[in-house]
N, C-alpha and C positions, 0 to 999 in steps of 0.2 A: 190770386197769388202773384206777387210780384217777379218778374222776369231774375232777378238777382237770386232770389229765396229757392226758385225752380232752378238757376245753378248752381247753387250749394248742392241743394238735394241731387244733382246727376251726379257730380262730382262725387258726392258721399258715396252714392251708388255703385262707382265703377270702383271704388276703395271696397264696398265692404261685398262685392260678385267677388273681386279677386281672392278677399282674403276667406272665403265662406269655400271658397272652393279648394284651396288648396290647405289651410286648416277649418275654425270656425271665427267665431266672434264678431263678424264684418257687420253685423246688423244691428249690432249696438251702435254702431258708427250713426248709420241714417235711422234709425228709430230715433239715437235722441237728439240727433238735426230737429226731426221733426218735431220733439217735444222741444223742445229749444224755439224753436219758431210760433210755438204756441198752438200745437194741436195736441190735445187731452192723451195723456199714454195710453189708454186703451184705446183708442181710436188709433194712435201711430203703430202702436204694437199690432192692430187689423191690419192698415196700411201698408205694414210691409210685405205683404204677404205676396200680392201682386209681380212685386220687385222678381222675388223667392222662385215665383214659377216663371223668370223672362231669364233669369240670372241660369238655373236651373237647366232649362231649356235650350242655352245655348251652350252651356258647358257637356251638355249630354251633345250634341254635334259635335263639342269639338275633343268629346275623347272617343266620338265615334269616328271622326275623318280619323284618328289615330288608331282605331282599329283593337280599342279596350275592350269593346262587347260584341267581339266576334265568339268566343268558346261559351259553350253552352255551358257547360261547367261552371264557368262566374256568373251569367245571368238568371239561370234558372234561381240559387241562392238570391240574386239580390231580389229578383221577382215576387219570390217567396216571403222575404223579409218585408217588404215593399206592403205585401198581405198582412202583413202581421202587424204593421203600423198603421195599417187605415183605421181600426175600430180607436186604437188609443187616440187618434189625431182628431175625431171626431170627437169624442168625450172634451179632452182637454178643450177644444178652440169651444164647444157649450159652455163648460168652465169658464172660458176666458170671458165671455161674456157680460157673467156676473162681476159680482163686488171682488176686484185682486185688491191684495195689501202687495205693493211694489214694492213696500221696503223692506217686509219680512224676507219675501223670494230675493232678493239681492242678495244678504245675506246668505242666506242658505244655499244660492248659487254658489258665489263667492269659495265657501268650504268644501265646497264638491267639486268645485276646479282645481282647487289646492289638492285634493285628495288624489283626481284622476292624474294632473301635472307627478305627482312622486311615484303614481303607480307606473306612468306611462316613461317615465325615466330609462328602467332597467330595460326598457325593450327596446331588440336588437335588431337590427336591419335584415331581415329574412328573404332568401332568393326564391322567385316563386316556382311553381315547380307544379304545372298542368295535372302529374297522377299525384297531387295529397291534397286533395279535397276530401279523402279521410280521418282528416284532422279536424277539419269543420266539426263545431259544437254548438250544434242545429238548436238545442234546446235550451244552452244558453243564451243564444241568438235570438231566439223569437221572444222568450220573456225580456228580455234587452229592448227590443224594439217594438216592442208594444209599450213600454214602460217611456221610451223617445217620440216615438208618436203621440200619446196623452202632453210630454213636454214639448215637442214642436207643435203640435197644435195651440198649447196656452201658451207658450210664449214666445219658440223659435228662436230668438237672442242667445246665442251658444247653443247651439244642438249639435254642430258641426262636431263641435269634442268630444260630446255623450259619443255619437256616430265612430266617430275615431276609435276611440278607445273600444267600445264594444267590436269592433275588426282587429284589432291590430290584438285584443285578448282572445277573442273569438276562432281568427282565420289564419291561416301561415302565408295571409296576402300580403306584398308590398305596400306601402304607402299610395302609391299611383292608381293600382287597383282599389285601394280603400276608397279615395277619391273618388272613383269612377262609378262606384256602389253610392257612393254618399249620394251622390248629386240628382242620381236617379233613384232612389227611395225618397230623397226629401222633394222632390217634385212629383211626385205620384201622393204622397198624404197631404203635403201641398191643397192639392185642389179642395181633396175635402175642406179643412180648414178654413178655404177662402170660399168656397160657397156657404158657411154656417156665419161666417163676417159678415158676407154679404146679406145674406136674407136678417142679420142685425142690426144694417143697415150702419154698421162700423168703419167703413171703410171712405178716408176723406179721399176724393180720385182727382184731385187737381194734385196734389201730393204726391199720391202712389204713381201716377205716370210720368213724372221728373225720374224717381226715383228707379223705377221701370227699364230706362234710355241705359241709365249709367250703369245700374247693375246688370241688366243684360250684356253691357259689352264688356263686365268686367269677369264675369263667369265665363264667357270664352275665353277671355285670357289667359287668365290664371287656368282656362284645360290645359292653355298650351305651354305655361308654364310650368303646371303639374308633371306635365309628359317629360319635360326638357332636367328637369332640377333631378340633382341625384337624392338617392333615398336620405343620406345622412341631415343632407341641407333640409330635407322636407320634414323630417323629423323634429330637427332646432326650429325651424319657422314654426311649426306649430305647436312644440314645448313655451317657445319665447309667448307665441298671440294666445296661448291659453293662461298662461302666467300672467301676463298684462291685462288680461281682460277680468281675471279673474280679481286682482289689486283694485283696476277701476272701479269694481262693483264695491270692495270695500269700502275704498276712498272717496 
């Protein structure tokens, strides 16, 4: 790979850490660099996966220097969830393996972003509040992310919204907390994922470690952006990137 193509792809990368972390969609960005550059989309779509768990990884430090996953109360749930995404994450990324029709799931995405975008409208910036994790709706939650894991494992490319939106209907957490849960359930089904790529021998690694550099440094960012933006701004940035993401897939 040529030295120019590996800065496209870091560049991509620190674009789509930032925006995967504080809403979703940023994987579309360097997935289809990488099909653009002429690697096979099932193999970019493996590819990114790498990216997924440096991106991941560093945004879990940097909402830990901020001190997100100090109450057990919010961890224990995401841990929990976390359980509840490995078996789907495992299924889907077998899935992915096989024969995808890319242009059927575009669509279908496509309609499901539009759907979540109009549901996700009406809701209202909520101050969090340590004693109401009795609002938590444990059992919508886990069918939720079991059904997000089978989808981040086959394709990843917006899962960040699925994520979103099952918190933000799910939990009486803020947006920063949603974040904070995000980033650490999609890097714990993550791996499964990327070891079932791997032993497919899916995954192009001249590729995925450009891509690696840039999105690792963009997911710390965007924690520290996450921490910093107020709840309305994070709300519109992730209404706007799931609308656009959602268009592109049309278009």
């Amino acid at each position: 790979m040529e030295w120019t193509e590996g800065l496209l792809l870091l560049l991509a990368g620190l674009a789509a850490g930032c925006a995967n972390v504080i809403a979703g969609g940023g994987s579309l960005v360097s997935v289809s660099l990488m099909i653009f550059l002429g690697i096979p989309p099932t193999v970019a779509n493996a590819s990114g996966r790498p990216a997924i768990i440096a991106q991941n990884v560093l945004a879990v430090l940097g909402f830990r220097v901020g001190g997100l996953y100090k109450a057990r109360e919010f961890t224990k749930p995401c841990f929990f969830l976390a359980l509840c995404a490995l078996p789907g994450s495992l299924a889907g990324a077998w899935f992915a393996a096989a024969r995808v029709d890319d242009a059927m799931f575009q669509r279908l995405l496509s309609v499901v972003l539009i759907v979540v975008a109009v549901a996700t409208w009406r809701r209202r910036a909520k101050k969090y509040d340590n004693a109401a994790t009795q609002n938590l709706r444990p059992v919508f939650l886990a069918l939720s992310f079991f059904a997000i894991g089978f989808y981040g494992g086959f394709i990843q490319a917006g899962v960040g919204f699925l994520i979103m939106t099952a918190f933000l209907h799910g939990t009486p957490w803020p947006l920063v907390r949603v974040n904070a849960a995000k980033v650490l359930i999609v890097l714990t089904y993550t791996l499964v994922a990327l070891a079932v790529f791997a032993s497919q021998s899916k995954i192009n690694w001249d590729a995925a470690l450009w891509v690696m550099v840039g999105q690792g440094a963009g997911g710390f960012f965007g924690a520290q952006l996450a921490q910093r933006a107020k709840e309305s701004t994070l709300l519109n940035v992730y209404l706007f990137l799931l609308v656009a993401f959602a268009l592109k897939l049309i278009f």
